[in-house]
N, C-alpha and C positions, 0 to 999 in steps of 0.2 A: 530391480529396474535397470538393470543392463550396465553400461558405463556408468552411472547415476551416483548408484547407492548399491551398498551389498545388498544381499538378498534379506527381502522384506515378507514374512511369514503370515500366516493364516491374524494369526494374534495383532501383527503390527500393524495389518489394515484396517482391523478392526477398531485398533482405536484410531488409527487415524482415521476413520469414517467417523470415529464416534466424537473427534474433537472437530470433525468438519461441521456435523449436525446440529452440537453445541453452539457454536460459532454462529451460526446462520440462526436459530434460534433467538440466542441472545441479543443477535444483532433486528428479529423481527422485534422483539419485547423492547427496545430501547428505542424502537422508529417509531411503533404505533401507541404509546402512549408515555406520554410529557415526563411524569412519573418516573416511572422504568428509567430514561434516559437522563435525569437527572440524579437516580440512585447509583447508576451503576457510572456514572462519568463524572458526579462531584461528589457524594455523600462517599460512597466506597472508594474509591483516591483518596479523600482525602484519608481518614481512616486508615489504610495502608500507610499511605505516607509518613504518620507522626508513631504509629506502631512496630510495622511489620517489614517496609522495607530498609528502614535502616536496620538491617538485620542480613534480612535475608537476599539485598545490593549494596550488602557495602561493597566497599572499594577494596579492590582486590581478593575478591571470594574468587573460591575454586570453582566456579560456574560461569564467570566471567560475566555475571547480571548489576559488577560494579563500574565497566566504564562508563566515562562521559557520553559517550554514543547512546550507551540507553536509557540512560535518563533522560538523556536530553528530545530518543524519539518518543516517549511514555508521554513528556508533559509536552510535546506539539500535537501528538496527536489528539489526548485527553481536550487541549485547548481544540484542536478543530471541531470535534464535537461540541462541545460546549457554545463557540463561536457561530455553527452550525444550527445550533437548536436557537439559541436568541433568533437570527435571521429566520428560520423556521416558523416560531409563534409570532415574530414582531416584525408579518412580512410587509410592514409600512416601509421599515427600512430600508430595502432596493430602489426604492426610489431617491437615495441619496447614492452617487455614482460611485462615492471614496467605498462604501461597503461590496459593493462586486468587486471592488480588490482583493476582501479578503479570502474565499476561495480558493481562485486561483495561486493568490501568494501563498497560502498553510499550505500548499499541496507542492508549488516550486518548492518551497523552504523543506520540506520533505524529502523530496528527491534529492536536494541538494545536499543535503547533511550525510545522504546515502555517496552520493558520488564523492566527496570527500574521504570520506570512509574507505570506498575503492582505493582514491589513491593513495590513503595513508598506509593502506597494507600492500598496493606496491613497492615503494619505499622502505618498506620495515626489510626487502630484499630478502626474503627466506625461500629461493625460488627450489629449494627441498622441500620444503613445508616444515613448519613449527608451531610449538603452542607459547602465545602470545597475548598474555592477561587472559590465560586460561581457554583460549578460544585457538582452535587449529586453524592456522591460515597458510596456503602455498602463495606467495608476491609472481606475477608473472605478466604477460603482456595481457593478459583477460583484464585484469586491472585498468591498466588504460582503456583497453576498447570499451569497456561498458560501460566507465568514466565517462567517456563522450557520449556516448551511446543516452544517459541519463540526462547531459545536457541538451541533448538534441530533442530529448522529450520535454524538455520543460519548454523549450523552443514550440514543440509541437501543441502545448499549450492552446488553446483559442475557445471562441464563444461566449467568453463569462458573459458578456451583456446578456445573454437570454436566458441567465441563474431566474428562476420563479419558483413559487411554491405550488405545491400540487392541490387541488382543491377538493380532494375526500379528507375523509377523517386523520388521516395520519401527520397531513401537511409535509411531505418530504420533500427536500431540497432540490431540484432539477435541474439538471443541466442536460439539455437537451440537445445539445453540439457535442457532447460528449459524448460519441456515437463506437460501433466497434474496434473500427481499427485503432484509434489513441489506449480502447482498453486493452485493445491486445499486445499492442505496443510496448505499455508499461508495465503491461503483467511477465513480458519476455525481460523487460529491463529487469523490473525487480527482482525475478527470481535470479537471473546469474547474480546480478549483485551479494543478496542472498547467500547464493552458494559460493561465491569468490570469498565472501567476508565471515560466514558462519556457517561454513560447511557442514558441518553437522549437527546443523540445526537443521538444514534448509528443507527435508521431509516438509518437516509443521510449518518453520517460520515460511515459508518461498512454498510448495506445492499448495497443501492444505490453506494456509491462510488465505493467500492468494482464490482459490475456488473458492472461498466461502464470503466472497464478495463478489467474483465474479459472476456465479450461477443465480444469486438473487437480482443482479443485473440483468439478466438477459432473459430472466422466466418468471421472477417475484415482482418488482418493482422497477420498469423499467427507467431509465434518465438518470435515475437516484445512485449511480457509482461512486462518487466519490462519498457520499454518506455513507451507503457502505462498507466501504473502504477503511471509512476513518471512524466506523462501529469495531470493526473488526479485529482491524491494525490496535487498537485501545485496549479492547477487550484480551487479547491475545498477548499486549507484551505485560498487561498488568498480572495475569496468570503465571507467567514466565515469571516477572519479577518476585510473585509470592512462593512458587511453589519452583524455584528453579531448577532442582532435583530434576523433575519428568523427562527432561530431554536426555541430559547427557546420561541420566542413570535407572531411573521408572520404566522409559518406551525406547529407549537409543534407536536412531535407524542411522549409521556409521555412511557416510558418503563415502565412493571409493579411491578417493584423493586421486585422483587419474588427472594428471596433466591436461588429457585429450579433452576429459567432459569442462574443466573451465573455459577450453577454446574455444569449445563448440557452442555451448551454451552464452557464454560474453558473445561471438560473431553473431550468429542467429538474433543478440539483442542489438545490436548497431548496426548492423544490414537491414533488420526491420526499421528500425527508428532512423536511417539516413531516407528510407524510400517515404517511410511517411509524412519527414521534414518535406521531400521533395516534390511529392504529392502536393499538399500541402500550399507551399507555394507557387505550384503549376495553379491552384485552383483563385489562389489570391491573381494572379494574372488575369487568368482569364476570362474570370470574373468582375476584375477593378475592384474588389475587395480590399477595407484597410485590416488588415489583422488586429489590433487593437479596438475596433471599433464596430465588425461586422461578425454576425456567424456562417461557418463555412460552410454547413450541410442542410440548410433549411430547406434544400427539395428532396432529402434524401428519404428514404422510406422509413428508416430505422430513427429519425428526426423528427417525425413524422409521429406514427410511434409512439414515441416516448408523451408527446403535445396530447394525444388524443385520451391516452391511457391512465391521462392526469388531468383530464376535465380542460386544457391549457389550449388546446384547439378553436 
């Protein structure tokens, strides 16, 4: 993939199609039935938990699946689901205002842990690049920029008030102001972060993950992105955590540690996410919109869309 990643073979796409299919699979079986998504988000967690990953993350393993970072993003995200599905079946709920906070908030608290992250590996200052609790990281000013870059999206935040459940069989979480540009926004964020923080991960964790939330966004279930998001992101690091071999050693896809692809890839995500803030607040203007209390694209087609495709119209 050019500055990216070394060269990736007949074999390596294949499984990374085949962990992309997976992913979007698991992630339909845990949306459309109660079941599913209580086996695979509380029964099997826990389970790993008191068996398998203190093992296979401890602290300090040669895979780097024992820092605090990834524990800490396994069980917010495991909790957005979980938090996600009560709202889902027990959607009386939204009608108490304090719960459309939670949403929005698991999803900043996300981002935020990731921007933190950023800047902790600017500071670790290794602007050669080093391996640092087993994970390769180059410290350099991508670091900052995407840093902001992630603040600026959680900034870009808006619409929780029109969170609703969809009314077929699946009952999926909706957010309907949750329209393209904020996903694309944070799919550019996420992935440099991604790749600034776990370079040689970021094939699976940053490309592939990243589609197999997006693509069911915008052709499976439309509104429903942050459920799947926070299907995927669960599914995805709990694999990691059990089987953490795969990456650095099972499917390796070696990033090219290239200076140039950090710059490029952090600018690209804070040149989007400063235009979107910008955007953004052009439309709260001109509109008299409060950000906090109104949604921003309810004439928009993709807004639209999402309402009608979910009985919500």
């Amino acid at each position: 993939m050019g500055i990216l990643y070394e060269r990736i073979d007949l074999v390596g796409w294949g499984i990374g199609l085949f962990v992309l299919f997976s992913l979007m699979a698991f992630n339909e079986f845990s949306r459309t039935t109660k079941w599913g998504g209580i086996t695979l988000f509380l029964i099997v967690p826990t389970i790993l938990t008191l068996f398998v990953w203190p093992t296979t993350a401890a602290p300090g393993n040669e895979y780097g699946t024992g820092t605090w970072f990834n524990w800490v993003k396994t069980y917010s995200a495991l909790a957005g689901c979980l938090g996600f599905m009560i709202i889902r079946y027990r959607p009386s709920l939204l009608q108490k205002k304090w719960v459309l906070f939670f949403p929005p908030g698991i999803l900043a608290l996300n981002i935020l842990e990731a921007c933190i992250r950023d800047f902790q590996v600017y500071f670790y200052n290794v602007p050669d690049g080093a391996y640092i609790d087993h994970l390769w990281v180059m410290s350099g000013p991508w670091n900052l920029m995407n840093g902001f870059a992630g603040l600026l999206n959680i900034i870009a935040i808006c619409g929780w008030v029109g969170i609703n459940i969809s009314k077929d069989q699946s009952k999926d979480m909706i957010w309907p102001d949750m329209i393209w540009p904020w996903i694309i926004a944070y799919d550019l964020w996420n992935f440099a972060y991604v790749y600034n923080c776990i370079s040689d991960h970021s094939f699976y964790a940053g490309l592939i993950l990243l589609l197999s939330c997006t693509i069911p966004s915008f052709f499976i279930k439309k509104g429903a992105w942050l459920q799947h998001r926070a299907h995927t992101l669960a599914l995805w690091i709990m694999f990691v955590m059990t089987v953490p071999a795969f990456v650095d050693r099972l499917a390796p896809v070696p990033s090219t540690h290239d200076p140039r692809a950090f710059f490029i890839v952090s600018l690209l995500s804070l040149l989007f996410n400063m235009a979107l803030v910008s955007y953004q607040f052009y439309r709260i203007r001109q509109r008299h919109l409060h950000p906090l209390k109104d949604e921003l694209y309810v004439e928009t087609k993709a807004y639209q869309t999402a309402l009608s495709q979910n009985g919500l119209s």
